[in-house]
C-alpha positions in Angstrom: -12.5 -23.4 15.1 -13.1 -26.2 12.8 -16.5 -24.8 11.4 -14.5 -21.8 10.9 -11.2 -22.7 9.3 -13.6 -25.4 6.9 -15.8 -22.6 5.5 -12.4 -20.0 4.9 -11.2 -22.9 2.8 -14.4 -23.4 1.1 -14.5 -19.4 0.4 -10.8 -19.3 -1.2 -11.4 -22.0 -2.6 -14.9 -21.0 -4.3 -13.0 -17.2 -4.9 -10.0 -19.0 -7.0 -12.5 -21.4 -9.1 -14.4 -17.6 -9.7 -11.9 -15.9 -10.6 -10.4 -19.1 -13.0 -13.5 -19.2 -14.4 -14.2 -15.9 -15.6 -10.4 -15.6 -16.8 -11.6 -18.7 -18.8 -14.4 -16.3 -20.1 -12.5 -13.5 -20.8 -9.6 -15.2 -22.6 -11.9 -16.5 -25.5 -12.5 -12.9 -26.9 -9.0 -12.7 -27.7 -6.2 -13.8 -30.1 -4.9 -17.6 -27.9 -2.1 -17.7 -25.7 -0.7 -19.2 -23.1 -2.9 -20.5 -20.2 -2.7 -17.7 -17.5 -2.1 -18.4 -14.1 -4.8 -16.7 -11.6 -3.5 -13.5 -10.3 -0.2 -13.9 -11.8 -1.0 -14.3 -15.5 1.7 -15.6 -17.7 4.6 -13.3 -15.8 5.9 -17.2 -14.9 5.8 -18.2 -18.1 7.7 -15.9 -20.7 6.0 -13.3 -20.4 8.5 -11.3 -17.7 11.0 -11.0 -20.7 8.7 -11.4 -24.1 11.8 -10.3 -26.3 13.4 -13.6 -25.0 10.2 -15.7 -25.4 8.2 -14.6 -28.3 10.2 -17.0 -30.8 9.1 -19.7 -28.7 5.2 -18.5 -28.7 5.0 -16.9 -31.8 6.0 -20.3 -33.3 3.4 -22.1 -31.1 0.2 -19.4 -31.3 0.9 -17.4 -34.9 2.5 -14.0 -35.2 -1.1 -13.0 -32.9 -1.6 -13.7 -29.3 -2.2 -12.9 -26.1 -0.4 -12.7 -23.1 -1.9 -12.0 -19.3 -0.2 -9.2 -17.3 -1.9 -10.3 -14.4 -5.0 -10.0 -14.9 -4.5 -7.8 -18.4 -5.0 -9.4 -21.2 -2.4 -8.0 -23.9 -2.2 -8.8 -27.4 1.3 -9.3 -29.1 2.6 -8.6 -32.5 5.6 -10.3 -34.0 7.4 -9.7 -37.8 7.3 -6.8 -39.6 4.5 -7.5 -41.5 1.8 -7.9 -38.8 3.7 -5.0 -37.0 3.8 -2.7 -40.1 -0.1 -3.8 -40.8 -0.8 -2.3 -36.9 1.0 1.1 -36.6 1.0 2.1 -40.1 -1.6 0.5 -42.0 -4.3 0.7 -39.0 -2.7 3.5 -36.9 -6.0 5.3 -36.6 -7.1 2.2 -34.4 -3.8 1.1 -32.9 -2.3 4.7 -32.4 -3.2 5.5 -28.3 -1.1 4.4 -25.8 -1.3 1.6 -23.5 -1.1 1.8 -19.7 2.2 2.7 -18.2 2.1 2.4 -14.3 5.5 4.2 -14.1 5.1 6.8 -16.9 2.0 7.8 -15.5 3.5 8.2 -11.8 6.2 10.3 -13.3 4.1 12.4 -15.6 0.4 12.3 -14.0 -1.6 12.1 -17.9 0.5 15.0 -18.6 3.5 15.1 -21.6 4.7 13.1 -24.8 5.1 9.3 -23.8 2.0 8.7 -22.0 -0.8 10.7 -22.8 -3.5 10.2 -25.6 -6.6 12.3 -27.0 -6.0 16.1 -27.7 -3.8 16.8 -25.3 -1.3 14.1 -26.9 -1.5 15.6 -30.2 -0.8 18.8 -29.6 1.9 18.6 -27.3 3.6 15.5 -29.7 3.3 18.0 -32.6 4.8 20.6 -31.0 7.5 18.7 -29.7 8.6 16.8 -33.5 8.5 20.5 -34.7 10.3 22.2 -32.3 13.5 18.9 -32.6 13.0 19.0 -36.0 13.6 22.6 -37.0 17.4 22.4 -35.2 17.6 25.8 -35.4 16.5 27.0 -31.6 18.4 30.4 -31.7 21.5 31.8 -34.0 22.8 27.9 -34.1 21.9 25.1 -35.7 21.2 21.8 -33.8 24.0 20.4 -36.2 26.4 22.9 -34.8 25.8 22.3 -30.9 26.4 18.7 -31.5 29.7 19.5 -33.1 30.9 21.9 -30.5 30.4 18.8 -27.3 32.1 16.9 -30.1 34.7 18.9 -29.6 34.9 18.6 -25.3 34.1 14.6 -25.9 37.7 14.3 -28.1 39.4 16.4 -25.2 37.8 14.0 -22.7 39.2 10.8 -24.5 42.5 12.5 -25.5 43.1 12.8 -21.8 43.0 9.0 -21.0 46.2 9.1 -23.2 45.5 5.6 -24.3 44.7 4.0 -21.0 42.4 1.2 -20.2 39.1 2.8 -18.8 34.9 2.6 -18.8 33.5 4.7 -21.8 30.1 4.6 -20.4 30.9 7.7 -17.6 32.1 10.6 -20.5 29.8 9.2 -23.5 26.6 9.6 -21.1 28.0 13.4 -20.3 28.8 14.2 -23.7 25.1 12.9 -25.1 23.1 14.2 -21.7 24.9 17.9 -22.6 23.0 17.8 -26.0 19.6 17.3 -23.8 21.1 20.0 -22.0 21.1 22.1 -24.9 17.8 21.2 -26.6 15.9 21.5 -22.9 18.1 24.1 -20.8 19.5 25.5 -23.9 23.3 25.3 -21.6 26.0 22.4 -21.4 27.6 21.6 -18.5 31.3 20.7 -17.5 31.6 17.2 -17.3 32.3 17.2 -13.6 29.7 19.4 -12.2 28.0 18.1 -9.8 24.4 19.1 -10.7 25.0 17.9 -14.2 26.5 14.5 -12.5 23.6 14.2 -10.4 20.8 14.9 -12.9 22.4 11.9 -14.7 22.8 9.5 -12.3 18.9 10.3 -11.7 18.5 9.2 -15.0 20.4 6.2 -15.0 18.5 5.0 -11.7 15.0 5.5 -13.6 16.1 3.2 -16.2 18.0 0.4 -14.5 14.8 -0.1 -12.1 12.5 0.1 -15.4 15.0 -2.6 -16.6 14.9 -4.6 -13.6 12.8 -7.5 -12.2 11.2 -4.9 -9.4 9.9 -2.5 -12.4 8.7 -5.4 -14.1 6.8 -6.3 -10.9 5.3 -2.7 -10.3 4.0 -2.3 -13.9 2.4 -6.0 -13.8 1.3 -5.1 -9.9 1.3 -1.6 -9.5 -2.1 -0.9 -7.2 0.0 -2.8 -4.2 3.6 -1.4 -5.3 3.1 1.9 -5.1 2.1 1.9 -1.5 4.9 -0.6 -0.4 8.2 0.7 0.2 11.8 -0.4 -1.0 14.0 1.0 -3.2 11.4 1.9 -6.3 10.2 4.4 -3.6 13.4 6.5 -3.6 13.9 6.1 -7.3 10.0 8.2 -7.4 11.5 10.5 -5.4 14.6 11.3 -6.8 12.4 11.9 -10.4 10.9 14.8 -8.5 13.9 16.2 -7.2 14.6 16.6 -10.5 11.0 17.7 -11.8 11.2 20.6 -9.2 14.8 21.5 -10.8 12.9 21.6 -14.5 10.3 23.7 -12.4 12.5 25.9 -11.3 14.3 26.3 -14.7 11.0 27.0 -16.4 10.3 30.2 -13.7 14.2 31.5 -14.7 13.1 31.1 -18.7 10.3 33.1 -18.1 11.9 36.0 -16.7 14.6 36.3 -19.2 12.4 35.5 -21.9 13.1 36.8 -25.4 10.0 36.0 -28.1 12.2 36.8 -30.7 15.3 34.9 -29.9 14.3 31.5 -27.8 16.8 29.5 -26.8 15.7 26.3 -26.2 12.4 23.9 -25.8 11.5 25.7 -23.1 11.4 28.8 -24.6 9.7 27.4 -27.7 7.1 25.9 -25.3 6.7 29.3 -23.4 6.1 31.1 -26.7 3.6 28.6 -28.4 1.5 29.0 -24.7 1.5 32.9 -24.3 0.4 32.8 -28.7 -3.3 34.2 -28.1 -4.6 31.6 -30.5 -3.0 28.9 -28.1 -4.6 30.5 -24.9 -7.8 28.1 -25.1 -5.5 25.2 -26.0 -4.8 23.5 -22.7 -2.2 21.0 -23.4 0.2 24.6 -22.8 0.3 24.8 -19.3 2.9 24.7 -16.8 2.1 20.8 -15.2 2.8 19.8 -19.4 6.1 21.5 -20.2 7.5 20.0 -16.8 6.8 16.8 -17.9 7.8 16.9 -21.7 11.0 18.4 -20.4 11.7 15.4 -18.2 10.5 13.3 -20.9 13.0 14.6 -23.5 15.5 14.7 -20.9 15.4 10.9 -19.5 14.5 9.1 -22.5 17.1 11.5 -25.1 20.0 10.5 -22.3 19.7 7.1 -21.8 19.0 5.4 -25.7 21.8 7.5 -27.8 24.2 6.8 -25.2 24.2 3.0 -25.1 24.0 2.8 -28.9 27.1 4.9 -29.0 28.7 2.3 -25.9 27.9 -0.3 -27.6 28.9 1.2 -31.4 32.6 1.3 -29.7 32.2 -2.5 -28.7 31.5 -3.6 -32.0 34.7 -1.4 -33.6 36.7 -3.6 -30.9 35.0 -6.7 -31.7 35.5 -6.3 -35.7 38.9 -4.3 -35.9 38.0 -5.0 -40.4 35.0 -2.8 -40.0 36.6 -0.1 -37.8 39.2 0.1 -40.1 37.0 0.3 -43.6 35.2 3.2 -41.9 38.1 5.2 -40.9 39.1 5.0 -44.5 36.0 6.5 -45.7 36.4 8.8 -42.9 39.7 9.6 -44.4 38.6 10.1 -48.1 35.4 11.9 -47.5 36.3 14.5 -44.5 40.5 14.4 -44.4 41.7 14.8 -41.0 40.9 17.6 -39.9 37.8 18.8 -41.1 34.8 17.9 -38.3 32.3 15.3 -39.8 29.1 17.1 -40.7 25.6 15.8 -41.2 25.9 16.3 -45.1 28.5 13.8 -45.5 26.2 11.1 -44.4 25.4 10.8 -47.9 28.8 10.7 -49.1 30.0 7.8 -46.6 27.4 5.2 -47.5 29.6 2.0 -45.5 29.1 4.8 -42.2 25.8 4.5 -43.1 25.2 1.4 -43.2 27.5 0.7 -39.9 25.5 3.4 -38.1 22.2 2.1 -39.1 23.7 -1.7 -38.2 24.6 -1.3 -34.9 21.4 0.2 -34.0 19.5 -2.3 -35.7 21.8 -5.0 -33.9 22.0 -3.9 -30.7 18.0 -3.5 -30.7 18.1 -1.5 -27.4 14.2 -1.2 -27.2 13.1 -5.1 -28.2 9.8 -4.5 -27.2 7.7 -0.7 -28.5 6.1 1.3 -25.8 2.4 -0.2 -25.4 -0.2 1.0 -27.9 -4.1 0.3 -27.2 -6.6 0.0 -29.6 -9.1 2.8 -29.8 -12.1 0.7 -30.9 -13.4 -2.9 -31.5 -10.8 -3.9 -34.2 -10.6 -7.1 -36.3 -7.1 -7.9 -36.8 -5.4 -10.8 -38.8 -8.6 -12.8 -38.4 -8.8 -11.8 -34.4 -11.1 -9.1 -33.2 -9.4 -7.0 -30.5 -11.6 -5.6 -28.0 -11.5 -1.5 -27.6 -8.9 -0.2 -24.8 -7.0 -3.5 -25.2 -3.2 -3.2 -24.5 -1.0 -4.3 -27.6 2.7 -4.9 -27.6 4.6 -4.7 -30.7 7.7 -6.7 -30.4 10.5 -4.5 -32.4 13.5 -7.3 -32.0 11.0 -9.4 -34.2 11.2 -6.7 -37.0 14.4 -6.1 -36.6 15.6 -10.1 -36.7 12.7 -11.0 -39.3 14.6 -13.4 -41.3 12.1 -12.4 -44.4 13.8 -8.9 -44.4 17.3 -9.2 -43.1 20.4 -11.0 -44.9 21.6 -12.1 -41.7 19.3 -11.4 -39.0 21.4 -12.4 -36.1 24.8 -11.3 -37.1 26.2 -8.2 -37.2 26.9 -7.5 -40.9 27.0 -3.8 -42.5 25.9 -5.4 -45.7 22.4 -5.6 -44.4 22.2 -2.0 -45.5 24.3 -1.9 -48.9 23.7 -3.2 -52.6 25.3 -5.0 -54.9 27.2 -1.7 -55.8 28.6 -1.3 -52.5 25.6 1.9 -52.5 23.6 2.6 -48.7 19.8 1.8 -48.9 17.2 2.3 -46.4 15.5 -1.6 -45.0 11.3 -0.9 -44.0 11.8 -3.0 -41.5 14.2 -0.8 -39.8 12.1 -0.1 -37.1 14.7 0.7 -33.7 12.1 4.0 -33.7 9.5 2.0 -33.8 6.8 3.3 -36.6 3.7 5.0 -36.8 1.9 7.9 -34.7 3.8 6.8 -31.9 7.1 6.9 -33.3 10.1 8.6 -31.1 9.8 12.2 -31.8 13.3 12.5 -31.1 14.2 10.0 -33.7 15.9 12.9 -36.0 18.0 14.0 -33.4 19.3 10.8 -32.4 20.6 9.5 -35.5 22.3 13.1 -35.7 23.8 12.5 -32.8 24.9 9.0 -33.2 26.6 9.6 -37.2 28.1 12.8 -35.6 30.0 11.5 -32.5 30.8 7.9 -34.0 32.7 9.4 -37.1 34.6 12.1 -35.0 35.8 9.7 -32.7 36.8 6.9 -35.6 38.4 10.2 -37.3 40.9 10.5 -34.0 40.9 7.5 -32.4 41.5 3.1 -33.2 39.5 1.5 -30.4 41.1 -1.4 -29.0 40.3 -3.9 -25.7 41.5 -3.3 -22.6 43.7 -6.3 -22.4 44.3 -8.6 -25.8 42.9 -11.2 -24.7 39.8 -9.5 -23.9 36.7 -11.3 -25.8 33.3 -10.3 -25.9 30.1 -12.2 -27.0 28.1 -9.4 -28.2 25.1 -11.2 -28.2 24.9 -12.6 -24.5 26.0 -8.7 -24.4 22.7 -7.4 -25.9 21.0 -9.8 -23.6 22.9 -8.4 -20.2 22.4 -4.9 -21.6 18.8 -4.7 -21.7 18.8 -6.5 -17.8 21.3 -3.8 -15.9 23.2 -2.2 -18.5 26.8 -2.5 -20.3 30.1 -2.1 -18.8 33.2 -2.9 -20.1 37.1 -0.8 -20.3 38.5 0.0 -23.8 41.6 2.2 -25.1 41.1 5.2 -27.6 44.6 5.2 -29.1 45.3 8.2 -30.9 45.4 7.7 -34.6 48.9 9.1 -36.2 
């Protein structure tokens, strides 16, 4: 038993100096970095929650270096100069994606967020045209935002200026324009397939948020096949795929070539076109998935902007105020806010493009990989490497901001009190890979922001309510935001 137990210790204990050893290799073809633990990387060391750590590394290893997701090497990119150099200025190497254990559960290599080569381009190309154009139909994109608009002022109108949670009737009001652009239908905001395809939705992202979907990207080959609650959270994603499934067979069937009504009839089209019949990113396995794509991801970042756009208002009552006056001169009263007053309103503007710069809901980009051997800032990257642009870097860069780390409108406004656009605005992120839905959001986000400052003052809940909006943007990220205001009617 000795004997035995002596030569097991010698064999771990010859496997961990191995496996150290050629970690020790491996880590000297890449950009430094911390010293990785064996098996666990640096998940112990910062690298769990990088937008919280990456000052700290950056400052210590260069704007450059690697981190080890287990046994993953991946390279990290901090300020907007070495992230603009990456996915602008070398997008052709630093333009495919990077692994993404969950996406590709949920999507199996098929639509937008995952995929790379051919099948990528064709189906991301389709999918920027099809959100770009609006105009699925007789009505504009522009005018189906208005009209929820319209059901989201009746929603708040019926608190009567009560203390209550915004984050229940701003995620039905955004998740109905989804509706629209996917389904090409809204729902009522208490239907219970609407309520349910939602709260779907919200599950996917608080476990992607949360320590255990940290844990199955960084160890997926063992958490897929052990059970707990990531296990349901799979299974209620396809519960809803097989809803998209069945929506796509009811499309086809009432399917009108010349009239479509929504992506799904767009994607239907573009796949029965005979010059698209060879093209086999148009198939049924792909439009499934884009559709859940656009449906998740469209839900989940427009409506937390717009929870925590309200926050702010209550936070700085001066800024609420100076945007209801130019609310006031620019569209009256009455009138619903348009798109084309955008450029009439440039303190909106700049508020708009503030909080999402501010609240930085995606701190780190999705991860790219380079496509071949690439020599980088002085580093050479090896080909299929995973790289991580960090987007809070870019948008806190104290080289581009005038106050990084406060809230401040002026960010975006001259000396002449005029809007103009920052490079470094980068809550999109930039390049290739940038959101395809990034159009639609800020549509979305000028649209039901001014309507609601237009009828309502935001107050707290109690006076003596006080928020730390940045501890806020920290606990948002981890499990989301929740908090009561009033919408008092304005007189």
């Amino acid at each position: 038993m000795e004997v035995s137990t002596l030569f097991l210790s010698l064999f771990i204990l010859f496997s961990f100096l191995l496996f150290s050893w050629r970690l020790h290799r491996r880590r000297l073809y890449f950009p430094p970095g911390p010293i990785p633990l064996p098996f666990f990387g640096n998940l112990f060391q910062g690298s769990f929650v990088l937008y919280e750590s990456y000052l700290k590394l950056c400052k210590q290893y260069g704007p450059v270096f690697t981190v080890w997701n287990g046994n993953s090497p991946v390279v990290v990119l901090c300020g907007y100069a070495v992230v603009k150099d990456a996915l602008i200025n070398y997008s052709h190497r630093f333009g495919d994606r990077g692994p993404m254990p969950i996406t590709s559960r949920l999507s199996n290599g098929q639509g937008i967020v995952g995929a790379n080569g051919e099948h990528w381009k064709h189906t991301r190309r389709f999918a920027v045209t099809t959100l770009r154009n609006f105009g699925m139909g007789k009505r504009s994109m522009e005018e189906r935002v208005q009209e929820e608009v319209g059901y989201l002022l009746k929603a708040m109108e019926a608190t009567c200026g009560e203390a209550f949670n915004p984050h229940a009737v701003l995620g039905c009001a955004v998740n109905n324009i989804i509706n629209l652009v996917v389904f090409g239908r809204r729902w009522d905001y208490d239907d219970k397939t609407f309520l349910k395809l939602l709260n779907i939705t919200n599950n996917l992202f608080n476990f992607i948020r949360a320590p255990l979907g940290v844990a199955y990207v960084a160890f997926e080959r063992i958490m897929k096949h052990l059970p707990g609650s990531h296990q349901t959270i799979f299974e209620e994603c396809e519960g809803m795929k097989s809803f998209i499934k069945d929506e796509v067979e009811s499309h086809r069937k009432t399917l009108n070539p010349d009239s479509p009504r929504d992506f799904i009839d767009c994607f239907l089209i573009k796949a029965n076109k005979e010059d698209d019949i060879s093209c086999e990113a148009f198939n049924k396995d792909n439009l499934v998935a884009s559709a859940f794509e656009l449906y998740t991801a469209g839900t989940e970042t427009t409506m937390n902007t717009l929870q925590f756009g309200l926050l702010i208002m209550i936070q700085y009552p001066y800024i609420q105020e100076k945007v209801q006056r130019e609310i006031d001169i620019v569209i009256g009263p009455t009138r619903m806010p348009g798109i084309s007053h955008r450029t009439q309103m440039p303190y909106t503007n700049a508020v708009v493009h503030e909080i999402m710069r501010y609240v930085d809901l995606v701190p780190m980009a999705l991860p790219h990989k380079v496509s071949e051997d690439t020599v980088f800032r002085g580093f050479m990257i090896p080909k299929g490497t995973t790289v991580l642009p960090i987007l809070a870097s870019v948008l806190t860069d104290p080289v581009c901001w005038k106050t990084p780390y406060d809230f401040n409108p002026e960010n975006f406004l001259d000396q002449n009190g005029s809007f103009h656009t920052q490079n470094a605005w980068m809550p999109f992120s930039a390049g290739k890979r940038i959101c395809p839905g990034e159009g639609l959001a800020q549509m979305e986000i000028f649209l039901f922001l001014t309507a609601l400052l237009q009828k309502f003052t935001f107050k707290p809940a109690n006076s003596s309510d006080i928020f730390n909006l940045w501890t806020l943007r920290r606990a948002f990220r981890k499990k989301g935001l929740s908090y009561n205001l009033r919408a008092c009617p304005r007189i």
